[in-house]
C-alpha positions in Angstrom: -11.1 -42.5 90.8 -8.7 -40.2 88.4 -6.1 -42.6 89.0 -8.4 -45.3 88.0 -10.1 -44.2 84.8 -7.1 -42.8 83.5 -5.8 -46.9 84.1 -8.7 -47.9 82.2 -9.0 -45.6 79.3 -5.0 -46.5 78.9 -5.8 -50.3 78.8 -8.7 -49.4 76.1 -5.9 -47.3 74.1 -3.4 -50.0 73.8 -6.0 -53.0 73.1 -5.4 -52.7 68.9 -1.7 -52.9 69.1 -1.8 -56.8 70.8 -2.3 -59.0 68.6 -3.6 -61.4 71.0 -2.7 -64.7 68.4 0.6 -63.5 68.3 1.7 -62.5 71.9 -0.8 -65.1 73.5 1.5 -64.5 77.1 0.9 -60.6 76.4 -2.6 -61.2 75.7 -3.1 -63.0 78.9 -1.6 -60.6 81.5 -3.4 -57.7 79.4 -6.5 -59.5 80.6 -5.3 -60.2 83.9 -4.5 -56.5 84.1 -7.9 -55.6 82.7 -9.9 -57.5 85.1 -8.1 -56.3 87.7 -9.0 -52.6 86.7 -12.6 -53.6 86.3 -13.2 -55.2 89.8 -11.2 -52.4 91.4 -13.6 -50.0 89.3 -16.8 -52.2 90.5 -15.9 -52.6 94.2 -15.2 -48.9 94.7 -17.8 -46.8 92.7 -20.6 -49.8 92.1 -22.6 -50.5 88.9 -26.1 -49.4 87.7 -29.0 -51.2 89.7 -31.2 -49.3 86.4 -32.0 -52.5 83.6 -31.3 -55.1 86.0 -33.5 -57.7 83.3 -30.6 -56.2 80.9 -28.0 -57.0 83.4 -29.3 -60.4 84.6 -29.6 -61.6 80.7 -25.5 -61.1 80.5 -25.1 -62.5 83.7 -26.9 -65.6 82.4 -24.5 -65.3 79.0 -21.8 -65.6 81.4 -22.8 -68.5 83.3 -23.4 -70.1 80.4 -19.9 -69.8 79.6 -18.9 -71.0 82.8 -20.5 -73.8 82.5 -19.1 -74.6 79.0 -16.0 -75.1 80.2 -17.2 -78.5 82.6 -17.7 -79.6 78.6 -14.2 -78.4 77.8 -10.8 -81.0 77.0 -8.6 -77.7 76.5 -9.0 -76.3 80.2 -6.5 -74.2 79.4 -7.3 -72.6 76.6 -11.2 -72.4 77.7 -9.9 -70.5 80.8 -8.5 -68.4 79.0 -11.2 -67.8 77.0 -13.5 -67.4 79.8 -11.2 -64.6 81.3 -11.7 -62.9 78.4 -15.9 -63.3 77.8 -15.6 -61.6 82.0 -13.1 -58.9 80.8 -15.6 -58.3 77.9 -18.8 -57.9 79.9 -17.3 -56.8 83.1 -16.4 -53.4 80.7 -19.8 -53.5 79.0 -21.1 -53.2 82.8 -19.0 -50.7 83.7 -19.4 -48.1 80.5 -23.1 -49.2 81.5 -22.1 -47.2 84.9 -19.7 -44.5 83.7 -21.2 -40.7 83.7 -21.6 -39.1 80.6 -18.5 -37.1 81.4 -16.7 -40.2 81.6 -18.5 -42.2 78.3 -17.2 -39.1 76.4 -13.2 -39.3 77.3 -13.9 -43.2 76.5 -15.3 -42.0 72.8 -12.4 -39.7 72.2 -9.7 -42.5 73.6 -11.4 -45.2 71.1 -11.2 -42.7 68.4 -7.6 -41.1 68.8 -6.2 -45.2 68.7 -8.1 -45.3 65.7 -6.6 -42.6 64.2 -3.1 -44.2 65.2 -4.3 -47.5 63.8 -5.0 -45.6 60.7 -2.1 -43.5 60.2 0.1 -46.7 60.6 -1.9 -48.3 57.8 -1.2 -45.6 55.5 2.6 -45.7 56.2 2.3 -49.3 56.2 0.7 -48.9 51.8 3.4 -46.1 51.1 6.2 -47.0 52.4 6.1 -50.5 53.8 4.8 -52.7 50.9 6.5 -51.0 48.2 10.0 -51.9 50.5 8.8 -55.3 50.7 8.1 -55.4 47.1 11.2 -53.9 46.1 13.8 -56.2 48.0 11.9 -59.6 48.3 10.2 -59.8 44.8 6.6 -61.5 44.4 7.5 -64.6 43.0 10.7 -65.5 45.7 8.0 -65.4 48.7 6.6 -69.0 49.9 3.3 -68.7 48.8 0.6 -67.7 51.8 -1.9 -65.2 53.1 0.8 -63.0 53.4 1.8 -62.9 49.8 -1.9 -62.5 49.2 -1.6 -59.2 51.5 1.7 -58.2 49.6 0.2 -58.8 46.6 -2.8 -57.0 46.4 -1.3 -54.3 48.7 -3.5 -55.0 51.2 -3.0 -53.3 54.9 -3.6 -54.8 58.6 -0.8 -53.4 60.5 -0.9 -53.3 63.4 -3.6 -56.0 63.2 -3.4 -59.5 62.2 -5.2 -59.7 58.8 -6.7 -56.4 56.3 -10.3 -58.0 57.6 -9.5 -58.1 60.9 -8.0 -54.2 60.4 -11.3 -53.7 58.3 -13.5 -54.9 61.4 -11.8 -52.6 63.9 -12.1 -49.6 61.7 -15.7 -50.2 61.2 -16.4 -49.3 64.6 -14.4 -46.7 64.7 -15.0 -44.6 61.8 -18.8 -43.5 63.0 -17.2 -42.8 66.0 -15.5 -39.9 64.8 -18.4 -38.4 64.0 -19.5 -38.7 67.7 -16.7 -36.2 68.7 -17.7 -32.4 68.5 -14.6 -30.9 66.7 -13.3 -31.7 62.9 -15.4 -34.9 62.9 -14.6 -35.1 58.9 -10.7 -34.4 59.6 -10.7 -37.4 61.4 -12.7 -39.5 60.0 -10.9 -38.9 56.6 -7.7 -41.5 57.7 -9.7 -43.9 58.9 -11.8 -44.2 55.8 -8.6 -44.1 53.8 -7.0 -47.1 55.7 -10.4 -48.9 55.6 -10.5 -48.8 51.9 -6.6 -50.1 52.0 -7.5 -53.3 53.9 -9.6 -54.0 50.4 -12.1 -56.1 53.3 -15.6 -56.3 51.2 -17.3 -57.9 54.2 -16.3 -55.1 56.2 -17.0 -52.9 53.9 -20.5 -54.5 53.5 -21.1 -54.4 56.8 -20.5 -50.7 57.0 -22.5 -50.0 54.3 -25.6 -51.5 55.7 -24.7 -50.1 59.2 -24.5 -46.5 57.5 -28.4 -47.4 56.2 -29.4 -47.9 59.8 -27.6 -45.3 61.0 -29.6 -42.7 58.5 -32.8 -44.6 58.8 -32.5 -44.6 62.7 -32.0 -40.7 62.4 -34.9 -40.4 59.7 -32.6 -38.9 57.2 -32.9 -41.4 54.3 -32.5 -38.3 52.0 -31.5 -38.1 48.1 -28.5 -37.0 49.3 -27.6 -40.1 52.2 -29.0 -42.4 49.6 -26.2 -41.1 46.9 -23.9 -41.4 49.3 -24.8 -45.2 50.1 -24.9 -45.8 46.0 -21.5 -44.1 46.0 -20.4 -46.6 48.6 -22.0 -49.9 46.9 -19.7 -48.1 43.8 -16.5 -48.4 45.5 -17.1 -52.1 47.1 -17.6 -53.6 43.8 -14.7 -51.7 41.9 -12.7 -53.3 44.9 -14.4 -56.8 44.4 -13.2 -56.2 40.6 -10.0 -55.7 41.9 -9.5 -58.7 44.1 -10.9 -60.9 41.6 -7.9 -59.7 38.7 -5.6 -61.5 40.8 -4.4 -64.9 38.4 -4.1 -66.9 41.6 -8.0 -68.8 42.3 -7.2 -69.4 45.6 -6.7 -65.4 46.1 -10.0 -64.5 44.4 -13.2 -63.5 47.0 -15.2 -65.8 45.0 -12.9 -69.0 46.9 -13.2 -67.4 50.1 -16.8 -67.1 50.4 -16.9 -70.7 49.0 -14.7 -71.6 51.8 -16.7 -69.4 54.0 -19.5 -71.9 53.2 -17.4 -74.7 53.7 -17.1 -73.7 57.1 -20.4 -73.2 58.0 -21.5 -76.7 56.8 -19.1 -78.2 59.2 -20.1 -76.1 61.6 -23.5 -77.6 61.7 -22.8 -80.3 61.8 -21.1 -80.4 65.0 -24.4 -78.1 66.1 -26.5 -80.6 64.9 -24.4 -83.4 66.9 -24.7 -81.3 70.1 -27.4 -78.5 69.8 -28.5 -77.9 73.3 -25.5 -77.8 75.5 -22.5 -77.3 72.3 -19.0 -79.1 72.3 -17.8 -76.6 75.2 -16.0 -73.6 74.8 -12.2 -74.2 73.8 -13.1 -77.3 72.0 -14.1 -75.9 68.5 -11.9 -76.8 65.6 -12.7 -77.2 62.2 -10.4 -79.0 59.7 -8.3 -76.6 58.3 -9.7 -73.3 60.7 -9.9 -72.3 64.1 -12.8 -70.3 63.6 -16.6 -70.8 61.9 -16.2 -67.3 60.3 -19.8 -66.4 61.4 -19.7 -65.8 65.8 -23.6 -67.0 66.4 -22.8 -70.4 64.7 -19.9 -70.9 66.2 -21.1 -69.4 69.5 -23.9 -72.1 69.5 -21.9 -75.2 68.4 -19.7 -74.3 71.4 -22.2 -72.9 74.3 -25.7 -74.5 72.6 -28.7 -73.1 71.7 -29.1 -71.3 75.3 -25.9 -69.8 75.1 -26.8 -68.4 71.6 -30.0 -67.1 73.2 -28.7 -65.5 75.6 -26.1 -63.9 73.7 -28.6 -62.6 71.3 -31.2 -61.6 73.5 -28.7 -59.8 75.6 -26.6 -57.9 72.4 -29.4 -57.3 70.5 -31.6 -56.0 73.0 -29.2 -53.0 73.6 -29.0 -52.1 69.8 -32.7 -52.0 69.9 -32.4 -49.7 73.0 -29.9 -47.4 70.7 -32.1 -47.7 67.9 -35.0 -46.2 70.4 -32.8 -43.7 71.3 -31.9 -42.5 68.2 -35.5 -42.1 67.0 -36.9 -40.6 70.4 -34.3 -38.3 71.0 -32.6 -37.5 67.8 -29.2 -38.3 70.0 -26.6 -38.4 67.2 -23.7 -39.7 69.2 -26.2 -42.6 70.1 -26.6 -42.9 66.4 -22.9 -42.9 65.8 -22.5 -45.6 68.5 -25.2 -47.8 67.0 -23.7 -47.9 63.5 -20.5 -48.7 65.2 -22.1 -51.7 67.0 -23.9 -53.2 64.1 -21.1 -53.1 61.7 -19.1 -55.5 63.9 -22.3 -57.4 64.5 -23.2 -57.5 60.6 -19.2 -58.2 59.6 -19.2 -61.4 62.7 -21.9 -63.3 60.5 -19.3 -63.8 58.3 -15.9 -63.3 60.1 -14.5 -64.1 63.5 -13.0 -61.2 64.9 -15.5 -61.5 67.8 -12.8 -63.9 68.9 -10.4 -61.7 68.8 -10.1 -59.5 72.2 -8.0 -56.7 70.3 -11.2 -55.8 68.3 -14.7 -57.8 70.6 -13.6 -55.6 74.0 -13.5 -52.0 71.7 -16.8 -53.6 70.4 -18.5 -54.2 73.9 -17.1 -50.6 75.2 -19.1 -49.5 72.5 -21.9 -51.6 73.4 -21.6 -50.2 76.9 -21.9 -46.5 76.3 -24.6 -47.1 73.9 -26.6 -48.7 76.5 -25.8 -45.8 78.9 -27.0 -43.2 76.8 -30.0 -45.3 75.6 -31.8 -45.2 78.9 -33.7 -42.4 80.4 -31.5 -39.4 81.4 -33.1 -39.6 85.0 -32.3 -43.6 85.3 -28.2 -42.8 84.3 -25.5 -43.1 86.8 -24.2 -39.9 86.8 -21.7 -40.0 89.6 
């Protein structure tokens, strides 16, 4: 079983650095790989019989998603997708299972990528963009999302954009304070490099997770309340920022108006096919693969069951963190919950749930908070 977790917790290390639209073949044996892990990990030591409505709700998200793809004209690219929806809740089930010993080398493996993710971030502002800068001035580059990036000296290496970056580091910057030594130390970098990816949803979306994470602990102090005023401070001297840029197209204000323009086609291909959706692999707006906002897009492709499903299962365990948190005064919980909702919160208005490299670290995460949220005498502890 050494052999096995140390398999897994290497898997869950290198997830960030594959950016699974750019190596889609790496991507694909990754998950492959994964799965394999997963069942070998299932067959051998089992999962928790505790929950089992909890269980049975992602089991039906998961046929749901099998069905979806009887719906589906890109069989290949809804099998793939599908491979990775059972990679993601295979490892939710599985963290589900994991003692606490093993939850806790899980927390610290999350966290030390994190920190790696970060560092490269901040070599990536001081020493990468001013290179690029430097030998390939601004106005010889084709104009893109990339000169938007170079631009504005916004980070997402390793990553593919600064919001996907920004939506990774949400998660894992309240997991650092889960660990028991120099939480702040390392924390620090990966508040740095989440300020560098200049992301305002994810910065939003952490701001409001930080309010549930001190009203879940009953801290709402002067002091936590400062610090959340502090943080509404910084996100709208970066929103400043952004919006100095002479180029419209570059300003926030166009991408939450195209943000919007998303969402209206979006429903109406939900409102064209609300109960059973388009099927998965099918969903393609007219200039973006994704809605930018994962329950709309989750229902125009699985319908309004899938969407159910999905919300009744997800949500359900962040209210059993949230329970957790106020029962117990369990401050990792806490930590785990903020992580969880910030991806949440930042997916109504992004689509890195569609990205592996960022939705399996979120349903890990998922995982361990539901192990710790039940009773102590109900855990798997093997």
């Amino acid at each position: 079983m050494f052999c096995m977790l140390t398999a897994l917790l290497l898997l869950i290390f290198i997830r960030p650095f594959i950016c699974s639209l750019s190596f889609p073949d790496l991507n694909f044996v990754y998950l492959m790989v994964l799965v394999s892990v997963l069942s070998s990990w299932v067959g051998i030591k089992g999962l928790s019989t505790k929950g089992p409505r909890a269980t049975a709700a992602w089991l039906a998200v998961l046929a749901v998603l099998a069905y979806s793809i009887f719906l589906s004209d890109a069989n290949a690219s809804a099998i793939e997708k599908l491979l990775q929806h059972i990679a993601e809740i295979m490892l939710l089930l599985v963290c589900r299972s994991m003692s606490r010993q093993d939850t806790d080398r899980l927390i610290r493996t999350l966290v030390a990528a994190g920190l790696l993710v970060a560092l490269m971030g901040i070599y990536q502002y001081l020493f990468v963009l001013p290179r690029t800068l430097a030998t390939h001035p601004v106005d010889s580059l084709a104009p893109s999302m990339t000169l938007d990036y170079i631009r504005q000296k916004r980070v997402n290496y390793p990553l593919l954009t600064p919001n996907v970056l920004g939506s990774y580091l949400i998660m894992l910057f309240p997991l650092a304070f889960a660990l028991r030594k120099r939480p702040l130390i390392i924390a620090t970098p990966l508040l740095v490099t989440l300020l560098l990816t200049q992301s305002l949803g994810a910065l939003g979306s952490m701001l409001v997770a930080l309010l549930i994470y001190y009203s879940s602990l009953g801290k709402l102090t002067r002091l936590s309340m400062l610090l959340l005023f502090g943080a509404g401070a910084a996100i709208l001297v970066l929103y400043h920022l952004r919006a100095a840029t002479d180029s419209q197209c570059f300003q926030p204000i166009f991408s939450s108006a195209m943000r919007l323009s998303y969402w209206q086609q979006t429903w109406q291909i939900i409102q064209a096919h609300p109960w059973t959706g388009i099927g998965m692999g099918n969903f393609d707006l007219y200039n973006s693969r994704y809605s930018h906002n994962a329950c709309l897009q989750i229902w125009a492709e699985t319908g309004i069951f899938g969407l159910a499903a999905f919300l009744g299962a997800s949500l359900g365990i962040l209210k059993t963190g949230w329970d957790s948190v106020r029962h117990a005064g369990d401050k990792t919980a806490a930590a785990l919950l903020c992580a969880a909702s910030a991806f949440f919160l930042h997916n109504l208005v992004d689509f890195t749930f569609f990205l592996p490299e960022t939705s399996l670290i979120w349903f890990a995460i998922l995982g361990i908070l539901w192990n710790r949220g039940v009773e102590p005498g109900h855990r798997a502890d093997r």
